[in-house]
N, C-alpha and C positions, 0 to 999 in steps of 0.2 A: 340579083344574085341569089343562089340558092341556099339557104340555110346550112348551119351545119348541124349533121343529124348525129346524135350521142345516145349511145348507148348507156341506161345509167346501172350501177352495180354497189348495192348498198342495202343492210338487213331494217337500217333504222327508217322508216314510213317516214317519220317529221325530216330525217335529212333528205330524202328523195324530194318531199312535195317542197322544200327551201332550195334544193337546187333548182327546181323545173322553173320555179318564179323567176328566180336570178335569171336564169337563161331563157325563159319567152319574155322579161323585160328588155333585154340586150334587143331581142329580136334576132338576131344572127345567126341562133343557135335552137336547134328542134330537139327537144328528148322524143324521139322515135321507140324507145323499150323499156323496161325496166327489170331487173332479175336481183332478187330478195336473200339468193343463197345459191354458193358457191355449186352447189350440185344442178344448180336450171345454167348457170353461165353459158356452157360450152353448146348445148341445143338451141338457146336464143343466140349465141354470137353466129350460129351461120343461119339463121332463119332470118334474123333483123339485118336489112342493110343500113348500115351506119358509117360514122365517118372516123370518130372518135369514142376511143371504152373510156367513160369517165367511173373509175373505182374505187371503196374504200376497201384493200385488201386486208386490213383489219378487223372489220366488223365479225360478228358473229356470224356464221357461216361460211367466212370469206376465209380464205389463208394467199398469202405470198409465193403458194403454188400455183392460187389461180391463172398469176401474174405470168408465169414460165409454160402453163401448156399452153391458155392461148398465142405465148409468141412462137410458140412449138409450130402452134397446127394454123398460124397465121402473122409469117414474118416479117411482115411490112405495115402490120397492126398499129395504130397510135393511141398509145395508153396513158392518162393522167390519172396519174393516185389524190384522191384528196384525205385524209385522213385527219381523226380529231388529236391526235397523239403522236410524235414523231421522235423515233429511238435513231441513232448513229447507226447501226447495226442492219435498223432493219430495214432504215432510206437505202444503204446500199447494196442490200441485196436485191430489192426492188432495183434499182437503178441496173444493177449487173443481169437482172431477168428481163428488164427489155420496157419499163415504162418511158415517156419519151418526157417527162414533166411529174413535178412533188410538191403539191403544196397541202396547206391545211387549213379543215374547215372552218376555223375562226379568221381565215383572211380577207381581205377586202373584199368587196362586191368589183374592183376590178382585177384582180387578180386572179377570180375563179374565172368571169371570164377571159380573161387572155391567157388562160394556162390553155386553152382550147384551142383559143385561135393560134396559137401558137405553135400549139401541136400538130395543128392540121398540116402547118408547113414546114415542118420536120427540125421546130428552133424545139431545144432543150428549155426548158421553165419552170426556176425555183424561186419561189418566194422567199425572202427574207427569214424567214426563221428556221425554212428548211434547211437553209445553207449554214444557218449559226451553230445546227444540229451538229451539222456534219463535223464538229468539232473545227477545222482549221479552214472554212469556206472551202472546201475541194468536192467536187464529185469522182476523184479519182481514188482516192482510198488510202493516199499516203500517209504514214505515222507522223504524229505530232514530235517536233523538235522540243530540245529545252532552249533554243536561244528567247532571250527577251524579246522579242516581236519574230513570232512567229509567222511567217507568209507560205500559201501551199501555191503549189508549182502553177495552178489555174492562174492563184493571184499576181506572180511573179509575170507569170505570159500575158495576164491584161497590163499590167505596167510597163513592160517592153512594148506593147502594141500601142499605150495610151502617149509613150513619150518618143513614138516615131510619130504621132501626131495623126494617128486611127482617130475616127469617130467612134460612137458606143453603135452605130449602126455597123460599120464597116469591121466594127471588133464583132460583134455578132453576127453578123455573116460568115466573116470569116471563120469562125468557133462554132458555128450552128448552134447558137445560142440564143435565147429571146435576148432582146433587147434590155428590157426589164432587170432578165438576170443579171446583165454587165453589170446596169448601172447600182444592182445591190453590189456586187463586189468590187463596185469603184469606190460604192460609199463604206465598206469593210474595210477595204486599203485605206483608205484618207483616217478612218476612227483609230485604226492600227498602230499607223504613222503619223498622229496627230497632225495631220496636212489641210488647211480647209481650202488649195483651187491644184489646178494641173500644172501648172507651174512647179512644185512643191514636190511630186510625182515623177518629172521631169529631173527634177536637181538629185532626188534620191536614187533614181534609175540609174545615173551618169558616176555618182558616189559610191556607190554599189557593181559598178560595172556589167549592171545588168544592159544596158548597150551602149556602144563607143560613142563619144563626144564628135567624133570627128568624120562619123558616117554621116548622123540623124540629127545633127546640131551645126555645123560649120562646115555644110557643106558647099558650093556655090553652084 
């Protein structure tokens, strides 16, 4: 199988040569370019054929407009942000300009890679802290509630799905979402909800009327 080739986009020299290791460890994965500031981008992105932009739209040189023309001038583009620093604010403006995955450079050694591979196949992929960023685990943008347990509409729609008895695959499928990312915000719900199995998940969904007992519970 052929590598995948990544374009990498980042001012800082010591995070370029830390990713390229990460990623010719994997094996899976080729840094094929690299571009140091936001003004080389846009001439290396049609000169390098790649598969994945892997960017920190942060850095110096860089801005979160890089992120909006290349999906401008290439809209079927897959873009993962890694950045060392992660603002509410500015995840989802990146999110709304068209990156397809968010995580940050201080996460795992598997987590950078599968924000890739991930991407390659058009799953959505936030790491853990990205999603804590986002104030209420959403990627969609909604205001935080004052109720005492707060859940966003994402999390409310994996507990519908988790207590019709979805797998975290078949829930990421169906959500276009890595895998990965469910399973952080199953583990978001359950801390939320003081719940520790699915069961617990199940009882609350039915309590909540988040779906009927009598569809997805007793049925024959």
């Amino acid at each position: 199988m052929e590598p995948i080739k990544v374009l990498l986009a980042d001012s800082n020299f010591i995070a370029r040569e830390g990713l390229k290791t990460i990623f010719a460890t994997d094996g899976g994965i080729e840094v094929v370019g690299e571009v140091s500031k936001g003004s080389e981008l846009i001439d290396k992105h049609r000169k390098i054929a790649h598969d994945v932009l892997v960017i920190d739209y942060t850095a110096p040189g860089f801005s979160i407009h890089d992120i909006k023309q290349i999906r401008t001038m290439s809209p079927a583009e897959r873009m993962v942000a890694i950045t060392e620093f992660t603002h509410r604010e500015q995840v989802r403006e990146a999110l709304r300009f068209g990156v397809s995955g968010h995580i940050q450079k201080d996460c795992s050694y598997d987590e950078i890679v599968d924000s890739v591979k991930e991407c390659l196949h058009d799953k959505q992929y936030f790491c853990g802290k990205v999603l804590d960023v986002l104030d209420d685990g959403t990627i969609n943008g909604e205001p935080a509630t004052c109720d005492p347990i707060s859940l966003s509409s994402r999390e409310i729609e994996i507990i519908q799905k988790i207590a019709e008895g979805q797998t975290n695959k078949q829930i990421a499928d169906e959500l276009c979402l890595s895998a990965h990312t469910v399973m952080t915000h199953r583990k978001n719900i359950m801390n939320k909800l003081g719940l520790n199995n699915t069961a617990g998940i199940v009882i609350y969904a039915v309590r909540e009327n988040l779906i009927s007992p009598n569809k997805f519970l007793f049925n024959n």
